[in-house]
Backbone as a ProteinNet text record, in pm:
[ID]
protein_1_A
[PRIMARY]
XXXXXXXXXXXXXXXXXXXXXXXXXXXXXXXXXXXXXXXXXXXXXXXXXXXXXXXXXXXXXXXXXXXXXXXXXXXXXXXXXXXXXXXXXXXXXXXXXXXXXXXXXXXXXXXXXXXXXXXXXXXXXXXXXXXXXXXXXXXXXXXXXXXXXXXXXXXXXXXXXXXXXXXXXXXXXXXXXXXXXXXXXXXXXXXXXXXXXXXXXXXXXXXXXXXXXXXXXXXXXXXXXXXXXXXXXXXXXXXXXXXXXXXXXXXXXXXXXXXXXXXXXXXXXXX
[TERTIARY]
16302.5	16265.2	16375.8	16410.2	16545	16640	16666.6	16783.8	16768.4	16667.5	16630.7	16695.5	16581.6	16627.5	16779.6	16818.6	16988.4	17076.6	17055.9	17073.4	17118.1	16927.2	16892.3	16962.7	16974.5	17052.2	17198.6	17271.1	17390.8	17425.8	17315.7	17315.1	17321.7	17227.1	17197.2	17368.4	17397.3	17479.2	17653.4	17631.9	17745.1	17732.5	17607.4	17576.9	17582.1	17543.2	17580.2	17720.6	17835.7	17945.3	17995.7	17968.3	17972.7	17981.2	17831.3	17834.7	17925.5	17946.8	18009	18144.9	18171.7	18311.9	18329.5	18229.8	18182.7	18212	18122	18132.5	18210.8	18335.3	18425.4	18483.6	18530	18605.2	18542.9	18381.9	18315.8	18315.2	18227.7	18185.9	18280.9	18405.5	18518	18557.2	18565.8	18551.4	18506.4	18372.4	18272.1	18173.9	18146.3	18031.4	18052.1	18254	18237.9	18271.8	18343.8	18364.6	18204.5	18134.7	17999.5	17930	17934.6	17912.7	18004.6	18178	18239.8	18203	18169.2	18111.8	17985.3	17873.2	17757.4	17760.9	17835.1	17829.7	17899.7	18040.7	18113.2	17995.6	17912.2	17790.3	17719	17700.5	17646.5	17703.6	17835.2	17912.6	17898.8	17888.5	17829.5	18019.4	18021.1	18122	18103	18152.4	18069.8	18195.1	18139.4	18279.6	18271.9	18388.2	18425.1	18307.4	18271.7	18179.8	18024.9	18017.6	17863.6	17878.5	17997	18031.9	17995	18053.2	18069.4	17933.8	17853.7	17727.6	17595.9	17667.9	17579.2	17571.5	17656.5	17696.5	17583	17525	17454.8	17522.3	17464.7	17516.3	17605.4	17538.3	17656.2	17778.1	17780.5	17907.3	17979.3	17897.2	17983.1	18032.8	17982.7	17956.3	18043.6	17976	18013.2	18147	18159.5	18245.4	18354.6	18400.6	18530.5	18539	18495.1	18498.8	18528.2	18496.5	18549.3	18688.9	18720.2	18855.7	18948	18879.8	18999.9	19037.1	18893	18950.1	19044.9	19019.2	19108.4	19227.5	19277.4	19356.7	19473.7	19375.6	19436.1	19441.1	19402.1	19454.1	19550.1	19547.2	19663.8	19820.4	19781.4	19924.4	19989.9	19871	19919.9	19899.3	19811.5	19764.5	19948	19941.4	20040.4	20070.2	20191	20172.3	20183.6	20210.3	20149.1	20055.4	19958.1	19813.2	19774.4	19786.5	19709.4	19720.4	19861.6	19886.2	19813.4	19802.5	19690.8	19585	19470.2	19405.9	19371.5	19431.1	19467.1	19439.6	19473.3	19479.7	19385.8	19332.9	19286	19054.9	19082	19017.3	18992.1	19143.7	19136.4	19073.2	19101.6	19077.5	18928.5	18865.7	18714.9	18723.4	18716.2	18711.3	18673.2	18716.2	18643.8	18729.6	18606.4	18721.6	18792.6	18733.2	18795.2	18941	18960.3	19136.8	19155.5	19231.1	19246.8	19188	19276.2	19211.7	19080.3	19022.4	18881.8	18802.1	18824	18777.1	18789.4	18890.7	18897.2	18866.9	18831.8	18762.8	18570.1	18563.1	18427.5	18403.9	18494.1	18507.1	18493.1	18570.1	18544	18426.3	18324.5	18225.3	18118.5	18132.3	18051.5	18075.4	18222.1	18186.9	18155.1	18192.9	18115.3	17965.6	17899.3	17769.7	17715.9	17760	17724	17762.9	17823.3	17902.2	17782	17738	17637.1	17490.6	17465.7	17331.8	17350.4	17460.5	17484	17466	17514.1	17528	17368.6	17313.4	17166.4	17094.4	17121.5	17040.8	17079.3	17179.3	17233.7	17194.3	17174.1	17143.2	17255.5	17169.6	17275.8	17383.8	17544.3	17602.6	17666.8	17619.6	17647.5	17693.9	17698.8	17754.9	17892.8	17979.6	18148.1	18108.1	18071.3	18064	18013.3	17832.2	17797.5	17844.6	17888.9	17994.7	18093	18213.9	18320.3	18248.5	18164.6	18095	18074.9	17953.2	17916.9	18064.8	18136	18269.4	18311.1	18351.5	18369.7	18269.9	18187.2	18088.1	18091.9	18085.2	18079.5	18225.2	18335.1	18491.4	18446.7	18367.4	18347.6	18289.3	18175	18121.1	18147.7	18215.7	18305.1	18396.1	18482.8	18576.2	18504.3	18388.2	18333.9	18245.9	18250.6	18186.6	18248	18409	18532.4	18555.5	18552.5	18616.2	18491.5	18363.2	18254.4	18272.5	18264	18300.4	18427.4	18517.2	18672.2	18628.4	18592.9	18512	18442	18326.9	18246	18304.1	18412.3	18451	18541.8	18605.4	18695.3	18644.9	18523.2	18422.1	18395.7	18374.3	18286	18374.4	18523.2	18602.4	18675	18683.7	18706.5	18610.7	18463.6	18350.8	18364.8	18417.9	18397	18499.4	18633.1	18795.9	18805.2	18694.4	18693.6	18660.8	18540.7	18432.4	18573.2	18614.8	18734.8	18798.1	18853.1	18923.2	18942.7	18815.8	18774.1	18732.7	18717	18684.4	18811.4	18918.8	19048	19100.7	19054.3	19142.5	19082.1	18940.4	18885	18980	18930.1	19012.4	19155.8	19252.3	19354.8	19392.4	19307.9	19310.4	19236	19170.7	19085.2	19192.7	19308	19424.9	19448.3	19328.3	19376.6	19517.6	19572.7	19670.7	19624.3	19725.5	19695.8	19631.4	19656	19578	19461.7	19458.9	19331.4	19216.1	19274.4	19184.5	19146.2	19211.6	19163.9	19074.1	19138.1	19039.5	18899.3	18859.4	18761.9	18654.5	18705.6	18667.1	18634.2	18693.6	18647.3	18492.7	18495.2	18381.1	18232.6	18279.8	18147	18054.3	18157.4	18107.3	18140.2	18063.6	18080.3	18096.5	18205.1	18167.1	18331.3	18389.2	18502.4	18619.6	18637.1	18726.4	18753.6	18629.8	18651.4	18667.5	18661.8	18689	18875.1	18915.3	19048.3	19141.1	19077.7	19149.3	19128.3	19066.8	19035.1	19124.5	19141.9	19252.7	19324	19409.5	19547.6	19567	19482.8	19501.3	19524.4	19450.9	19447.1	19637.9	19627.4	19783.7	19880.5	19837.4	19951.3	19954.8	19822.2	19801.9	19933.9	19942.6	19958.1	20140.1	20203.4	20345.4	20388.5	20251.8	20347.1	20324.3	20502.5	20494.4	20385.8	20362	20248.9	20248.7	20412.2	20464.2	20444.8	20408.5	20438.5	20253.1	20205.2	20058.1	19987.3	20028.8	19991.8	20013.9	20132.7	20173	20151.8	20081.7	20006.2	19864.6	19795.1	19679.8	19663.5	19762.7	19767.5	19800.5	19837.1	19898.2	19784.7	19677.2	19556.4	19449.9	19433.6	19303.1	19365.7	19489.4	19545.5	19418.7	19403.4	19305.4	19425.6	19457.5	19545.8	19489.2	19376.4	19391.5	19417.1	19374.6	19423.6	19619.6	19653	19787	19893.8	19815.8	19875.8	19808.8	19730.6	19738.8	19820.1	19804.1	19930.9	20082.2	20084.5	20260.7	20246.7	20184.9	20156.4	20201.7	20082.7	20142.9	20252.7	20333.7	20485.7	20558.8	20522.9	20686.5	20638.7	20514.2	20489	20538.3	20563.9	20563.7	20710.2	20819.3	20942.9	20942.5	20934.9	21017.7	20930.9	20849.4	20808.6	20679.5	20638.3	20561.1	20448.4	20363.5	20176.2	20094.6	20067.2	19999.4	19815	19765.8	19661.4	19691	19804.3	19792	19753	19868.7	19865.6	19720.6	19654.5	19527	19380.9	19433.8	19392.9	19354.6	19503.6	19573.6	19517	19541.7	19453.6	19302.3	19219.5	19115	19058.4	19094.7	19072.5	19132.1	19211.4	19229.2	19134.9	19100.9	19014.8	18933.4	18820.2	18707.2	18754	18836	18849.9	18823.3	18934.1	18917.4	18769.4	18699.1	18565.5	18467.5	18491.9	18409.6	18478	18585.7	18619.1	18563.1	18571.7	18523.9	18347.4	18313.7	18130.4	18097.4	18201.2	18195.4	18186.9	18289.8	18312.4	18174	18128.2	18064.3	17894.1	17875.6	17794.2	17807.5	17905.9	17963.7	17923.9	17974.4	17932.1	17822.1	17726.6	17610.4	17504	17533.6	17441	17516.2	17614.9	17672.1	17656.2	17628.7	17578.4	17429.4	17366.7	17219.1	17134.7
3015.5	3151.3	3212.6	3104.8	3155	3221	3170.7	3131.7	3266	3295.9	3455.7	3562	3523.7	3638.5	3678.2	3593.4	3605.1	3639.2	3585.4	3669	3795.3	3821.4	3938.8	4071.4	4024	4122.4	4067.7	4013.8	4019.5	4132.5	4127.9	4224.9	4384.3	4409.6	4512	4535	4478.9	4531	4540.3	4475.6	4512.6	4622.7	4627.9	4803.1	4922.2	4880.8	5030	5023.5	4915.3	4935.1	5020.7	4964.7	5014.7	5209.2	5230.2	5364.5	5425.2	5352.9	5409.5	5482.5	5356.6	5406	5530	5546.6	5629.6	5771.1	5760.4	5867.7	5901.5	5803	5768.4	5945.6	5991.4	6111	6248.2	6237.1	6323.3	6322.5	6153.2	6160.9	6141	6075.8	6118	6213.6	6335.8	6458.7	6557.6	6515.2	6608.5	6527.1	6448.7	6384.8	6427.6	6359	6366.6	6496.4	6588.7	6776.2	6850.9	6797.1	6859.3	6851.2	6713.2	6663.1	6768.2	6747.3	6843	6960	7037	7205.7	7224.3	7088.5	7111.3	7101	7004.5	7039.3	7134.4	7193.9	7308.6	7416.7	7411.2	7517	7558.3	7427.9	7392.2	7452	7470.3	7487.7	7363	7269.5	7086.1	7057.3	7015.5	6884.9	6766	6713.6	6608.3	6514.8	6318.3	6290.3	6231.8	6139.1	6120.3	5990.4	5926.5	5793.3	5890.2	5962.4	6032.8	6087.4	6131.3	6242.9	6079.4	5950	5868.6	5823.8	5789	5794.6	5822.3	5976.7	6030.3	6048.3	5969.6	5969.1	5860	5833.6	5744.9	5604.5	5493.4	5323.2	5363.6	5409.3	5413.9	5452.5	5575.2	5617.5	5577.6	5459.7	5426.9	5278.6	5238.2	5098.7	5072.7	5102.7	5112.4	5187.6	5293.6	5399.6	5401.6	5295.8	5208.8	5081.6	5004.3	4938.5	4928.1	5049.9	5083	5153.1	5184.1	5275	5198.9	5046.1	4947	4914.9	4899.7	4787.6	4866.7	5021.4	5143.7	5065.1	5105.2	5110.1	4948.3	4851.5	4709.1	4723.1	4802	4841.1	4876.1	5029.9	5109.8	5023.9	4911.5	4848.8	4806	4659.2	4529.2	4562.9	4671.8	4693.2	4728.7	4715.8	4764.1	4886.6	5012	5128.9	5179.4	5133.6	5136.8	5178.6	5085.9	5107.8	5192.3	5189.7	5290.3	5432.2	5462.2	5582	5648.2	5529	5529.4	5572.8	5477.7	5479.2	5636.3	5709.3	5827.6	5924.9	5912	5980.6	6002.1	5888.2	5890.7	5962.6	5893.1	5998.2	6170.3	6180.8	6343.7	6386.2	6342.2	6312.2	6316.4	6237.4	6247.8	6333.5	6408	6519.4	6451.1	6313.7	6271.1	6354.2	6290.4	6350.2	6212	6128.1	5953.8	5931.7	5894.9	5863.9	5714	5688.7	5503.3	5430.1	5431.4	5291.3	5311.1	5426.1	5376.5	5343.1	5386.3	5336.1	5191.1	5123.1	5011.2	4921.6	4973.5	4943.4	4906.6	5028.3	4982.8	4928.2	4887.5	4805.5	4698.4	4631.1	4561.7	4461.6	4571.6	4591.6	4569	4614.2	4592.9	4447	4399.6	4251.4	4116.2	4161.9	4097	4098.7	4205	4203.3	4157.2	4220.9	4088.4	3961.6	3959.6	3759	3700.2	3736.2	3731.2	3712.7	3773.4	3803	3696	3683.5	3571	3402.9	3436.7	3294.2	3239.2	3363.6	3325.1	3288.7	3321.3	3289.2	3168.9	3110.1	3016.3	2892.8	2773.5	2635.7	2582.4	2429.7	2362.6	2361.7	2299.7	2288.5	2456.8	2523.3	2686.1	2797.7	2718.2	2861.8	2897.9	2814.1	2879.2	2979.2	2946.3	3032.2	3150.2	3146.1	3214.4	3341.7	3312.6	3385.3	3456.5	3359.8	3438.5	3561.2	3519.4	3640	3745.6	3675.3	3803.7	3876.9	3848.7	3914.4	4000.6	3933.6	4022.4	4127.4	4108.5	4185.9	4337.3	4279.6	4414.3	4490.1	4433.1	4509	4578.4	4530.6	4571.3	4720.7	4704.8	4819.1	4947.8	4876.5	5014.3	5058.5	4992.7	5071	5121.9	5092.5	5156.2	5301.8	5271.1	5399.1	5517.8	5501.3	5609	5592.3	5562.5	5570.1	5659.2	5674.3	5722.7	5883	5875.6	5987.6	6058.9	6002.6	6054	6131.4	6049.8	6081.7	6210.7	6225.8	6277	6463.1	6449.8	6580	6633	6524.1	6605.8	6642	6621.4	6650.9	6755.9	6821.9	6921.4	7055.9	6986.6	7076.9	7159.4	7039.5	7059.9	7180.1	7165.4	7251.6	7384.7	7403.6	7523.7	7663.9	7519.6	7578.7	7727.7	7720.4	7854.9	7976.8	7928.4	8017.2	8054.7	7990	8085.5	8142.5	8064	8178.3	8287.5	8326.2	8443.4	8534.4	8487.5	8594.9	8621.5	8525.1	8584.6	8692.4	8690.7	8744	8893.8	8936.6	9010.6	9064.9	9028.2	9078.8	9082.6	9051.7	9085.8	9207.2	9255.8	9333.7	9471.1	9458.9	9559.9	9568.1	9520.6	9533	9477.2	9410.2	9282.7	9166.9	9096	9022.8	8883.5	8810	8657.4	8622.8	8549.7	8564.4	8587.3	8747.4	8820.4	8758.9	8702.9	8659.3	8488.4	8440.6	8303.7	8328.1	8440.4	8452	8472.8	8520.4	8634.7	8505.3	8443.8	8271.2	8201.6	8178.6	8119	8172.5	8298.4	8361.2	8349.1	8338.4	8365.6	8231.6	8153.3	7984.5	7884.8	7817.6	7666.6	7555.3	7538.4	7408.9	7347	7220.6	7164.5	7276.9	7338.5	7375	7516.4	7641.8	7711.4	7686	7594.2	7521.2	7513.6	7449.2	7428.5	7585.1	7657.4	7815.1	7839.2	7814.9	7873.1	7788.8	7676.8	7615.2	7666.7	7671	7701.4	7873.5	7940.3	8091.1	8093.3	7989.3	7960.8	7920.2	7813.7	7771.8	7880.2	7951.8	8056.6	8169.1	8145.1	8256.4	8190.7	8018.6	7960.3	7964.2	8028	8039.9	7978.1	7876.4	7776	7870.2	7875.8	7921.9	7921.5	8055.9	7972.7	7855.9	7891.7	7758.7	7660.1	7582.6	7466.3	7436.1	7552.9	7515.6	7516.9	7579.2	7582	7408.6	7362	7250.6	7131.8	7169.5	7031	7044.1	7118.7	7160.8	7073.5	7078.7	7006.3	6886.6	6784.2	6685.1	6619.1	6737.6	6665	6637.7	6756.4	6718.6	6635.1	6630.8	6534.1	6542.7	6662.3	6679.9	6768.3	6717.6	6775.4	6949.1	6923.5	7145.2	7143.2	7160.9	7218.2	7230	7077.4	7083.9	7159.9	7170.7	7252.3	7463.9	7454.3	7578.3	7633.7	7541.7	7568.8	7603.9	7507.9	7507.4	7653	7665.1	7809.4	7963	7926.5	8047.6	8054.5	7885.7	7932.4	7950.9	7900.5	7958.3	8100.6	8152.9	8271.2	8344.9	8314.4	8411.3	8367.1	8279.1	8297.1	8332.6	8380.5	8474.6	8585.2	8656.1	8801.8	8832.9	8738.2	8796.9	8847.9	8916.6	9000.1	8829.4	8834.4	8734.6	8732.2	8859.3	8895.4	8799.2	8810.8	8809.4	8642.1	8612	8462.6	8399.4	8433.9	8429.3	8412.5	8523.7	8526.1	8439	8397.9	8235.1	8144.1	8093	7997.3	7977.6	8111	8078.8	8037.8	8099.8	8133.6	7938.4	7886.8	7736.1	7658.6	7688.2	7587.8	7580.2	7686.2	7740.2	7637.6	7646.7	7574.7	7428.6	7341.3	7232.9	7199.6	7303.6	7253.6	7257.5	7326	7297.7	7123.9	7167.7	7057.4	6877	6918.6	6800.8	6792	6883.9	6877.7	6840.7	6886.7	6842	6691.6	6612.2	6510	6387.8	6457.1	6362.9	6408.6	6470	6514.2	6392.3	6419	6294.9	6155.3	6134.4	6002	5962.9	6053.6	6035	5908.2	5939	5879.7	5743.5	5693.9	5561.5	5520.7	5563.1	5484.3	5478.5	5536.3	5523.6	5382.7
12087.8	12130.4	12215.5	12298.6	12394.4	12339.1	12200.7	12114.5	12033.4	12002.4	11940.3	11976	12151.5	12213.7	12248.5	12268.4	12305.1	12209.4	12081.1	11958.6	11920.2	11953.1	11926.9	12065	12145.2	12276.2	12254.4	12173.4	12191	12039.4	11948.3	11805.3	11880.2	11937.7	12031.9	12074.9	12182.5	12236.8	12154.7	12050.3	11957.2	11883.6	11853.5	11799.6	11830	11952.6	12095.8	12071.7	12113.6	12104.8	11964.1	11878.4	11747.5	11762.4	11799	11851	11890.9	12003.1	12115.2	12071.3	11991	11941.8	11843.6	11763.5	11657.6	11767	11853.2	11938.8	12083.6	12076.8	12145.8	12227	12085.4	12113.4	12174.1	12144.4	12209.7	12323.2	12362.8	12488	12616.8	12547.8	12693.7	12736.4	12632	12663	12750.6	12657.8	12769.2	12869.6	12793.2	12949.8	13086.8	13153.8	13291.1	13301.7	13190.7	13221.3	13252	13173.8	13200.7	13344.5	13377.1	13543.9	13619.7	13604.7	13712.2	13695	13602.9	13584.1	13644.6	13657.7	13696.3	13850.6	13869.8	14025.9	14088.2	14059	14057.9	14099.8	13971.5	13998	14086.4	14149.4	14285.5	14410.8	14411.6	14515.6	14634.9	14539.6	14630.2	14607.4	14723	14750.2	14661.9	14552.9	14486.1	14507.9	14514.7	14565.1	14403.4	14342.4	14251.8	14200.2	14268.9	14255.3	14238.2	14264.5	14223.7	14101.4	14039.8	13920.2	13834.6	13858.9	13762.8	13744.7	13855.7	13841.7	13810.7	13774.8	13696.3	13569.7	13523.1	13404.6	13338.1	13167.3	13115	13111.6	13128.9	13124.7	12996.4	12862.3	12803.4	12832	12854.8	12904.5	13025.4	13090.6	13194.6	13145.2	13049	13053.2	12887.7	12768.7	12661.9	12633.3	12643	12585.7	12668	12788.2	12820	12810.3	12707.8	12634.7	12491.4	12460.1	12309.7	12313.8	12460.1	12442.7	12477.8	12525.3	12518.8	12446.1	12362	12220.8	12088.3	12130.1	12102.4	12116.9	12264.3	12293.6	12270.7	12253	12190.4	12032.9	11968.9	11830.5	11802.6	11884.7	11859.7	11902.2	11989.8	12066.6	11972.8	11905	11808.1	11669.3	11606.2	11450.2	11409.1	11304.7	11229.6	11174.4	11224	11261.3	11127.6	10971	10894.3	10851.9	10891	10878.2	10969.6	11051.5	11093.7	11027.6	10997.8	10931.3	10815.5	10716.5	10610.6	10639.4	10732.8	10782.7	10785.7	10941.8	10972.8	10854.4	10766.1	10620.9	10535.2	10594.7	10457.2	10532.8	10709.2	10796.1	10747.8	10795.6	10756.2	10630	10502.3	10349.8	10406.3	10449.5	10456.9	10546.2	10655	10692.7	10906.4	10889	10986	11170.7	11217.4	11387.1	11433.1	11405.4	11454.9	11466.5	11532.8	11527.2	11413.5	11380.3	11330.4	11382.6	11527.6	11584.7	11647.6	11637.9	11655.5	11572.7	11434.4	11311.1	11332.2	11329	11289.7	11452.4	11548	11649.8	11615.4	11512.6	11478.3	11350.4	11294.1	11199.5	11222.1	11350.2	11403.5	11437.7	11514.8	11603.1	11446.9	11345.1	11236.6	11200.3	11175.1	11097.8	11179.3	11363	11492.3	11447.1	11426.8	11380	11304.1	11205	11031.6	11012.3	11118.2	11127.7	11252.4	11322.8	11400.7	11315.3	11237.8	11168.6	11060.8	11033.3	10921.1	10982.3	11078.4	11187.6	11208.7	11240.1	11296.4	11160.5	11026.2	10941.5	10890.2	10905.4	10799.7	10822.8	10761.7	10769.5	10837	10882.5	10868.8	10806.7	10793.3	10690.9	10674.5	10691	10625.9	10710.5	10847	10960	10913.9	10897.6	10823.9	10758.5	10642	10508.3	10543.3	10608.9	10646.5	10716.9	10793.7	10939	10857.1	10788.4	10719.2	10612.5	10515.4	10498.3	10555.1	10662.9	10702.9	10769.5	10815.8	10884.7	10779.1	10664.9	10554.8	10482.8	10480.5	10459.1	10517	10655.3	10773.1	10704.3	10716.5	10678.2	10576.4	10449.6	10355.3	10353.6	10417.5	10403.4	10493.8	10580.3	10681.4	10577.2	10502.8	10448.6	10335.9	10259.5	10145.6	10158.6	10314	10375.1	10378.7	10447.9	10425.7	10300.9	10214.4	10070.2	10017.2	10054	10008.7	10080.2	10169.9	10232.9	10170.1	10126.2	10101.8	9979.6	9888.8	9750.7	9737.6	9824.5	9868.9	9873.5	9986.4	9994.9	9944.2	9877.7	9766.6	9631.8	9608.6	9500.2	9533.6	9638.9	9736.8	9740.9	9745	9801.3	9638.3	9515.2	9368.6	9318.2	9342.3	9282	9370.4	9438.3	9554.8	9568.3	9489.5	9432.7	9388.9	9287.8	9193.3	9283.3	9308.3	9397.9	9471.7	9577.2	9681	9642.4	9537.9	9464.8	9393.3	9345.3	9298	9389.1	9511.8	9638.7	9693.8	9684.4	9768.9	9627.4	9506	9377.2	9475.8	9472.6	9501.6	9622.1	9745.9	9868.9	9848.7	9810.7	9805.9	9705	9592.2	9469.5	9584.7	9659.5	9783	9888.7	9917.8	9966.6	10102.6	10110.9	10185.7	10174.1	10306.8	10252.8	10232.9	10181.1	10163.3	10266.7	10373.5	10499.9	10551.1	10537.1	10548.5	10482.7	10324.1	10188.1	10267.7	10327.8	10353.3	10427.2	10513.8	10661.9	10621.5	10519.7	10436.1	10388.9	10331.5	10282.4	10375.1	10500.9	10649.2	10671.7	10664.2	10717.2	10616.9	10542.6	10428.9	10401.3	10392.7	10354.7	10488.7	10440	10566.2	10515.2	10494.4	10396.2	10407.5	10369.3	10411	10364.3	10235.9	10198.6	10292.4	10316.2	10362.4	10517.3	10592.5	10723.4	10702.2	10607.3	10558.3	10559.5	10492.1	10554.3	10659.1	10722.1	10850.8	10943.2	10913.3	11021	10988.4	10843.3	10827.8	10858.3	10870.4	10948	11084.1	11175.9	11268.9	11316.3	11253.4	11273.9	11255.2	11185.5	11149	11265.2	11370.7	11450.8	11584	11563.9	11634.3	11599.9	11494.6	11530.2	11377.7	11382.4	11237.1	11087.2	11001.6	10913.8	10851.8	10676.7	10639.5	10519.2	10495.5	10368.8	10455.6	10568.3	10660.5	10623.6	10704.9	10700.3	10590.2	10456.8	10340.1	10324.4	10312.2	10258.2	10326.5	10480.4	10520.9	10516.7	10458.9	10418.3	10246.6	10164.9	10085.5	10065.7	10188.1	10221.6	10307.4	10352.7	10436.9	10322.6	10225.9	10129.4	10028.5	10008.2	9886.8	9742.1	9734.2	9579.1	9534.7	9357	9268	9258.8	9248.7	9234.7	9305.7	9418.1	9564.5	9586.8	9567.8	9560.1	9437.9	9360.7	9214.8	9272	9360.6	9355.7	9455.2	9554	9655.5	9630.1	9594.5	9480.5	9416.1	9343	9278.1	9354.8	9469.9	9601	9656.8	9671.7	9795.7	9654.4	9565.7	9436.6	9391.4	9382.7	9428.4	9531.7	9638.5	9765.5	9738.8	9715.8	9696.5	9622.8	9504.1	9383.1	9448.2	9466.1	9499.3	9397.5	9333.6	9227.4	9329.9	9287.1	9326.1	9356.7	9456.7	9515	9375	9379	9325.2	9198.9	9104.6	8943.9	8963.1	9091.8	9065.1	9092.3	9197.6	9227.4	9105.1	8987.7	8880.9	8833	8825.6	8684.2	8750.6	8897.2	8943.8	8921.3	8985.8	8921.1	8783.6	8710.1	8555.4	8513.6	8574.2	8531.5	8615.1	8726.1	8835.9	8715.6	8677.6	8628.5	8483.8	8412	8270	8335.8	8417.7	8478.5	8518.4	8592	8633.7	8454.4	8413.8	8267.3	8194	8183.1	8115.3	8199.6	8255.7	8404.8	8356.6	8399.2	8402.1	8209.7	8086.7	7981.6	7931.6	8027.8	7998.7	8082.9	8189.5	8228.9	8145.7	8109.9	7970.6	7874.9	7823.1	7721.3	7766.8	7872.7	7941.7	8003.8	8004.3	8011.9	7966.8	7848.4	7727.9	7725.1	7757.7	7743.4	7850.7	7969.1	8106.3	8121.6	7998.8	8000.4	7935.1
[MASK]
+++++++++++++++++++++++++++++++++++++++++++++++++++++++++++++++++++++++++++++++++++++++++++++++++++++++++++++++++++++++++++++++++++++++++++++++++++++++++++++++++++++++++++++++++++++++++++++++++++++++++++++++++++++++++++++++++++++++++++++++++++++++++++++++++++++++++++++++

């Protein structure tokens, strides 16, 4: 029974960690800014040990613990990987840095190597354990690969649609720009989030061939990158932003038929 319980509160507290890390980037943020604004409010003298105090066990307890094991990633991981990693984040649309991903990657196959441990026979804790360790890796990374999947599906079906609204606003004499900005506003969804940064950046100084072309280097989806290309060899030769706008759509729209055709086809053979 002892043996349960201890178990069972060491599962617990790898899971919180797990959390913690998940929500690493929020809560260092704002938790103790929210405390200094609230007492600010006050016009209270607050000394620094009450601001920390008022903070939740998690956040006092958990969520510098996960920014160590952060911070012991980012030292010894291989800067490689992490880069990938990083990438392939953005690609899913995540806020996580690397090494906190793989901080709770971590914190997942600690867990499932734990749960595996407690179930296994005699004879079977190795196996057990290495499993479960692998297991946990497993499904953290099948999770970002699901997610990655996920929104570049999201962002493929949506292609046309923007683009037939920027053909619109720019043909109404709006500029390129204006037409993303126009797309920011109407929809919520990853791709129109994606103009809206790269307008943003552009408010921020950076060319828009720079922010165009790390906009296509963040979603790494072939339309996206084939329509891009389209606009800066557009905007260098001088052609009408509008015509090209056209041609793009008018191919997204064939691509999305031909796409939704084929999995028609394949239907009936996965049935």
């Amino acid at each position: 029974m002892t043996t349960t319980i201890l178990v069972i509160g060491i599962l617990l507290g790898f899971v919180l960690i797990v959390m913690a890390v998940v929500l690493l980037r929020r809560a260092e943020g704002d938790a103790l800014a929210d405390r200094i604004n609230e007492y600010a409010a006050r016009e209270e003298v607050a000394s620094i040990e009450e601001i920390e105090l008022s903070l939740s066990v998690s956040e006092r307890i958990f969520v510098p613990i996960a920014r160590r094991l952060s911070g012991l990633i980012t030292r010894f991981a291989p800067q490689e990987m992490l880069e990938r990693t990083a990438k392939q984040l953005e690609s899913a649309g995540k806020k996580q840095s690397a090494a906190e991903f793989w901080a709770s990657t971590v914190g997942m196959m600690i867990v499932v190597m734990l749960m595996g441990l407690y179930i296994a026979g005699p004879g079977q804790r190795l196996m057990y354990g290495l499993g479960g360790a692998f297991t946990g890796f497993i499904l953290m990374r099948q999770r970002l690969t699901s997610a990655v999947r996920r929104r570049k599906d999201e962002i493929i079906k949506k292609l046309p649609d923007a683009l037939d609204l920027m053909t619109i606003c720019v043909d109404a004499g709006l500029t390129f720009d204006g037409a993303m900005s126009k797309v920011n506003e109407k929809w919520d969804d990853p791709l129109s989030r994606e103009f809206g940064r790269v307008v943003y950046e552009l408010q921020l100084g950076k060319t828009r061939r720079q922010a165009l072309r790390d906009m296509s280097d963040r979603l790494d989806v072939p339309d996206v990158q084939s329509f891009i290309a389209s606009v800066l060899q557009a905007d260098q030769l001088g052609v009408g932003m509008g015509r090209v706008l056209r041609i793009q759509s008018e191919q997204m729209r064939i691509r999305r038929r031909q796409r939704a055709e084929e999995k028609a086809q394949q239907a009936p053979v996965k049935m």
